[in-house]
N, C-alpha and C positions, 0 to 999 in steps of 0.2 A: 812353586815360586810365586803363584798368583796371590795366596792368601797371605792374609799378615804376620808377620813372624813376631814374635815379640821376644822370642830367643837367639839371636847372635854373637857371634864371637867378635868381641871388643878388641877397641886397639891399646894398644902396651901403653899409652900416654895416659896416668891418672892425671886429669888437666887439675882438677879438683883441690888433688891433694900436693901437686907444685905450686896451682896459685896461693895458698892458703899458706904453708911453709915456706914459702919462699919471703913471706912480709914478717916486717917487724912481730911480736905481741904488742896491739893493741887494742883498746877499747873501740865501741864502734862508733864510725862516721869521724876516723882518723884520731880519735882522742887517746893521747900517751900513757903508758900504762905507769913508768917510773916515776916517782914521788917528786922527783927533781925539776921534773917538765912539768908538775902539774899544780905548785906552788904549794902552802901549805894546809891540802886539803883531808889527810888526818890529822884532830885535833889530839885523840886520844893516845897518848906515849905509848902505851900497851897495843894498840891497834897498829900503829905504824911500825912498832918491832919484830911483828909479829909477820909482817908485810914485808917490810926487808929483809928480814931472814928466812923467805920463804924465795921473796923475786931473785935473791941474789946467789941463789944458788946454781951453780954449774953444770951440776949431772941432771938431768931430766928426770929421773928417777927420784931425786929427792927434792928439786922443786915440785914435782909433782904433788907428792907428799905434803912437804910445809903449805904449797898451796891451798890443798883440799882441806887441812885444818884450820887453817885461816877462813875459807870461805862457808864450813861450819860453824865455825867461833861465831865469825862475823859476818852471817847473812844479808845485812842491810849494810854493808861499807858501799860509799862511794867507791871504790875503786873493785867493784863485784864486778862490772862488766870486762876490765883490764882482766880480771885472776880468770873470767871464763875462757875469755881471748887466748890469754897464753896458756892454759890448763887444755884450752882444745888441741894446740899449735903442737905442743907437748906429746899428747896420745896422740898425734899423727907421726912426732915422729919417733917413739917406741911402738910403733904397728899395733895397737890397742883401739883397734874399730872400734868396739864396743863401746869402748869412751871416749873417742872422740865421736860418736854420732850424739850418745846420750850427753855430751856438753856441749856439740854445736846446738841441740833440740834449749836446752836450757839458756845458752846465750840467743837464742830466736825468740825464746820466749818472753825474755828481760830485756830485748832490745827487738822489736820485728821491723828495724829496718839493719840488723847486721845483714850486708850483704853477703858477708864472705862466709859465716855459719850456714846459710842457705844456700850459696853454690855448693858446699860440700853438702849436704844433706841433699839438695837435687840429686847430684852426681853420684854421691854411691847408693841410693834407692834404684836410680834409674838404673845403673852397671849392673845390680844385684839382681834386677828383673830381666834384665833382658840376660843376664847370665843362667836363666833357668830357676832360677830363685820360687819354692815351692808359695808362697806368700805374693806372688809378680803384681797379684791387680790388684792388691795396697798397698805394696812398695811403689805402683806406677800413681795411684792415686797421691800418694804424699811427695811423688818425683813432682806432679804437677801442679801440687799443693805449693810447695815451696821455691818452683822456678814463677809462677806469678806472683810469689809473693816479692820473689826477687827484681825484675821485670817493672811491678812495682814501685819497687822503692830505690831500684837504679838512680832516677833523676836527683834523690835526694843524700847519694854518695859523693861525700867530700872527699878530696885529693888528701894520701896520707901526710903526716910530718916528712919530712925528705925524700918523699918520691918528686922523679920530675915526670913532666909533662906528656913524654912518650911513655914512658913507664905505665903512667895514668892512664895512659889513651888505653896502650895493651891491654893491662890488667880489666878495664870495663868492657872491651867486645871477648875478652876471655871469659869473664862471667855473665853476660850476658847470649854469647854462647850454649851456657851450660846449660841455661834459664830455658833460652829456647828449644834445646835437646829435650828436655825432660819433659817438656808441654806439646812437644810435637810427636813423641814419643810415645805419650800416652793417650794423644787425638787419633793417630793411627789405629793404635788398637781399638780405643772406640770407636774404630769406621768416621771417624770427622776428618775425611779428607783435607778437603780446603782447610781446614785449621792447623792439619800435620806439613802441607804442603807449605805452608807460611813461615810458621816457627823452625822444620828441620830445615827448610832454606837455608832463612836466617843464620843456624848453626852450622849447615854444609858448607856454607860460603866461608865461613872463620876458621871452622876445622875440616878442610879437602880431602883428608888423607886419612880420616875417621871415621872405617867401615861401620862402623854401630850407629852412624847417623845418615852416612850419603844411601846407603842399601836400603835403610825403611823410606827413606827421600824418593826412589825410584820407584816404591812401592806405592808409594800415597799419589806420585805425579799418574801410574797407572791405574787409580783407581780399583773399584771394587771388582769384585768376580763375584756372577754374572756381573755384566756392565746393569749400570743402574743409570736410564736416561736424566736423573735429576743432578749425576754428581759426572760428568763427560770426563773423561782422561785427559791427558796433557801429553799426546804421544811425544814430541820432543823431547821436552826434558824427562821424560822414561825413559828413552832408548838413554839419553845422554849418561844419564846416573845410574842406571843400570849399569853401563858401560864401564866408565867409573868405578864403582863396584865392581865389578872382576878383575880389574886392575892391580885394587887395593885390597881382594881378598884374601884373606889372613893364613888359607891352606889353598893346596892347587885343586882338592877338591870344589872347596867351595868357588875356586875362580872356574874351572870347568862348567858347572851348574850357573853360575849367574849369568853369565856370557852366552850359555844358550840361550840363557833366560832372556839376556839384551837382544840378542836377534831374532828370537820371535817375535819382538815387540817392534823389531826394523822392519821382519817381512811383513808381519800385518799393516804397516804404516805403509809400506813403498810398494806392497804386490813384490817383490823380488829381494834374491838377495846381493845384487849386485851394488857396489860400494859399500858394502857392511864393513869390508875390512879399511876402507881408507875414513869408516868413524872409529873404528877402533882403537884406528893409530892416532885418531886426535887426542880419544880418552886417554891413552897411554902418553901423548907426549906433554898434557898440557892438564895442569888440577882442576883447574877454571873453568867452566865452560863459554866457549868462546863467543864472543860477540856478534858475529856472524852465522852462527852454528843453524845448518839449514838438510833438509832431508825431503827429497822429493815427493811428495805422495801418493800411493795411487790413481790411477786414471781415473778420471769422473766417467760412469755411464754414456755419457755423452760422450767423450774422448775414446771409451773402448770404442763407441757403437762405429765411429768414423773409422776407427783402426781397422774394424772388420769388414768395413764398404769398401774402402781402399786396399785389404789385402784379399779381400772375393769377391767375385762375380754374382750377382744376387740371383743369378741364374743355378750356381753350383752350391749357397747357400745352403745348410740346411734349415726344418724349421724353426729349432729355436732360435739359433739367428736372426733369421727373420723377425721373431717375436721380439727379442730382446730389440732390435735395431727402430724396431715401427714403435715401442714403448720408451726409449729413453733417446735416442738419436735427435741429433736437430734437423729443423725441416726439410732442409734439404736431402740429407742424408736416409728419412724419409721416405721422401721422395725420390731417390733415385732406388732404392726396393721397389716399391710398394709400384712405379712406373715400370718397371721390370717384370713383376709378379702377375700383376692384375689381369683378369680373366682367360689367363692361360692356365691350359688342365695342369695338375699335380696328382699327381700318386704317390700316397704315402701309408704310414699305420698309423692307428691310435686304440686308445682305450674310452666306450662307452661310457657316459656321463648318467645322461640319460638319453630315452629313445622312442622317437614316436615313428607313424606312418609320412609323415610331411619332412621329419626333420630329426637329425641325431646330432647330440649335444657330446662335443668328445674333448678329450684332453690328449694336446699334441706332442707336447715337451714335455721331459722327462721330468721335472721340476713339477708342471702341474699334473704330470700322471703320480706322480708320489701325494701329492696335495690332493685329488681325486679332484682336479677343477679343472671346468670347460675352459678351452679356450680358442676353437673352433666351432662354428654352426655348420654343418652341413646339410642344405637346403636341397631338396628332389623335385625334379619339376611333377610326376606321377607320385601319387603315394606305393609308399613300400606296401608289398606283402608280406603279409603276416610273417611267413618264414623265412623271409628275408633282415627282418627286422634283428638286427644284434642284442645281445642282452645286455643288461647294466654290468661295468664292470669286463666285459670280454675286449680280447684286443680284434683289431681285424682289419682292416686295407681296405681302404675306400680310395677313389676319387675327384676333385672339384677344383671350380674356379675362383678365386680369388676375387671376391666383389667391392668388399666392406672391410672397414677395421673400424675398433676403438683402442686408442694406445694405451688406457688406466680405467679399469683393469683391462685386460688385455682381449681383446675378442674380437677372433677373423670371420667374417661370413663367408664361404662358399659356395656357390647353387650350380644346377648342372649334375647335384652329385647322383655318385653311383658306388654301391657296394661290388668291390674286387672279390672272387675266386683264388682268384693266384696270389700266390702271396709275395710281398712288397719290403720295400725297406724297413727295417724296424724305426721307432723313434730316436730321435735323434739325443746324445747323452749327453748328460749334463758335463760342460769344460769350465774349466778355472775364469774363464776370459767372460763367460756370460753371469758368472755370480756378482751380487752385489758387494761391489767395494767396501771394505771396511769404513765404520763409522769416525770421521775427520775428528 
């Protein structure tokens, strides 16, 4: 789940191919394809017959036909951009991809601000790749190709002949939508977070209920794997659209898998998994993410360190506690150990650092015996004998007082000490409560 997918199962709405068929045949930037609307701009008798007995035909099938001979005859008519318009409109709807991609390419190329040839060619490159498509990273290069181009040349889309107003409104955050799918779509895959995060927004937010967008959206708000300190997560809106995504996952497999996938990214954010299910129920009740939408997050070091003063005795403490407490606690909290601790004997175990006659360098907590770092000194007031002397690396039970600390990095003095015979409590194990809290 962490890595980037660029294969997902799409949602059953081709936006592409309803905005596109659902408009007139027009030229582009709203110019009328019929002779009628467009005054008398064949001069040629042969050229305009040729024309109306191609536009005015019924069956798509055979407009098709007189079309493409006409725009052979006559490559250079004015009204070349009208026959691409409705030639494309056409092979969308006889199910003839192949021509309608290869005439939306050829009306983009005769016009690059058709917007409505480049939402469909965004759209079905992008569907195509992320459907598994053996070609995916230059179907995704030309998805991205063509949604900037669109993006673009947005501002410079006129309102057609008899659309109204809401119509208008629709029709441009629906293509601008697509725009942004396709360019967000293929920043992910290039690992360009922040870029995938911007554009699939944009399109999450028009289209909610469009697993092929809101799932890579959750994936880019989570960032890379490993974490990469230059590009930070967005853990909210991860859990959020992750969430969202299992929702809206298109098999129950895949809702099963994403949704674990949302609460792993809850418990790492919160320490627990308590309230996972009352986000859940928000993702399922509402497409939007809510305006409020808020997730506690883990305790700060600080906030554990207090938790553990107030629910132990710094007498019955063990030592990492201790350690962690004297290194990230606030002063006070500090201090109420460390006035607790100090120059009263302890007997405990550890593992040799290193070791001399005056003084043996040991690591006390499990954490820095995995690390093989000191973080106790234990000071003698006589020096050891030789065969008393531990060796590097052995564990063994000693005694001392608690004199010194420094809280970063971390290191307790003890003097007084004494090497034990009998053996003692082992070190103390590493618990959930002393690890450092996920990165905010």
């Amino acid at each position: 789940m962490n890595k980037i997918l660029v294969t997902v199962v799409l949602g059953a709405a081709a936006t592409a191919a309803v905005l596109i068929a659902a408009q007139p045949a027009q030229a582009a930037q709203g110019q009328t394809a019929a002779p009628a609307a467009q005054g008398p701009v064949i001069k040629d008798p042969a050229e305009y017959n040729a024309y109306m007995g191609a536009i005015q035909q019924k069956d798509p099938a055979a407009q098709i036909s007189g079309l493409e001979a006409f725009i052979t005859q006559y490559p250079n008519s004015q009204m070349k951009l009208a026959v691409l318009q409705t030639l494309m409109q056409d092979y969308q709807q006889t199910n003839n991809a192949a021509k309608t991609v290869e005439t939306a390419q050829k009306l983009v190329a005769a016009d690059p601000n058709n917007v409505r040839a480049m939402a469909l060619l965004a759209y079905i490159d992008r569907q195509k790749a992320q459907s598994g498509d053996p070609q995916a990273t230059q179907l995704l290069a030309d998805a991205k190709k063509y949604g900037q181009m669109g993006l673009d040349a947005m501002p410079k889309f006129t309102k057609p002949d008899g659309t109204s107003d809401a119509d208008f409104t629709k029709m441009k955050g629906e293509m601008t939508a697509i725009f942004d799918a396709a360019v967000g779509i293929a920043d992910l895959t290039a690992k360009d977070y922040p870029g995938a995060r911007t554009d699939l927004r944009v399109a999450a937010d028009a289209t909610p209920t469009d697993f092929s967008v809101v799932y890579p959206l959750a994936l880019a708000y989570a960032g890379p794997t490993p974490a990469d300190p230059n590009v930070p997560p967005d853990p909210l809106n991860a859990i959020w659209f992750a969430a969202r995504s299992s929702v809206i996952a298109p098999t129950p497999q895949y809702q099963q898998q994403i949704e674990k996938y949302a609460k792993s990214l809850y418990v790492k954010y919160h320490c627990g998994d308590d309230g996972w299910t009352d986000v859940l129920a928000q993702a399922k009740a509402s497409p939007a993410e809510p305006a409020n939408f808020a997730i506690k997050p883990c305790p700060t070091p600080a906030e554990q360190a207090h938790n553990m003063v107030t629910a132990t005795a710094p007498e019955k403490m063990d030592f990492a506690t201790w350690e962690f407490v004297l290194s990230n606690g606030k002063q006070e909290d500090q201090d109420a150990v460390w006035n607790a601790i100090k120059g009263k004997p302890v007997q405990m175990n550890g593992v040799v650092i290193t070791a001399a006659p005056e003084e043996i360098d040991i690591a006390g907590s499990s954490d820095d015996i995995d690390a093989k770092k000191a973080d106790i000194k234990l000071m003698f007031e006589e020096k050891l004998p030789a065969k008393l002397i531990p060796k590097e690396g052995a564990s063994f039970d000693f005694e001392g007082e608690p004199s010194a600390y420094t809280p970063s990095p971390f290191m307790m003095t003890m003097t007084n000490g004494k090497v034990l015979k009998a053996a003692t409590p082992t070190p103390a194990k590493k618990a959930p409560v002393h690890k450092k809290p996920a990165a905010q």
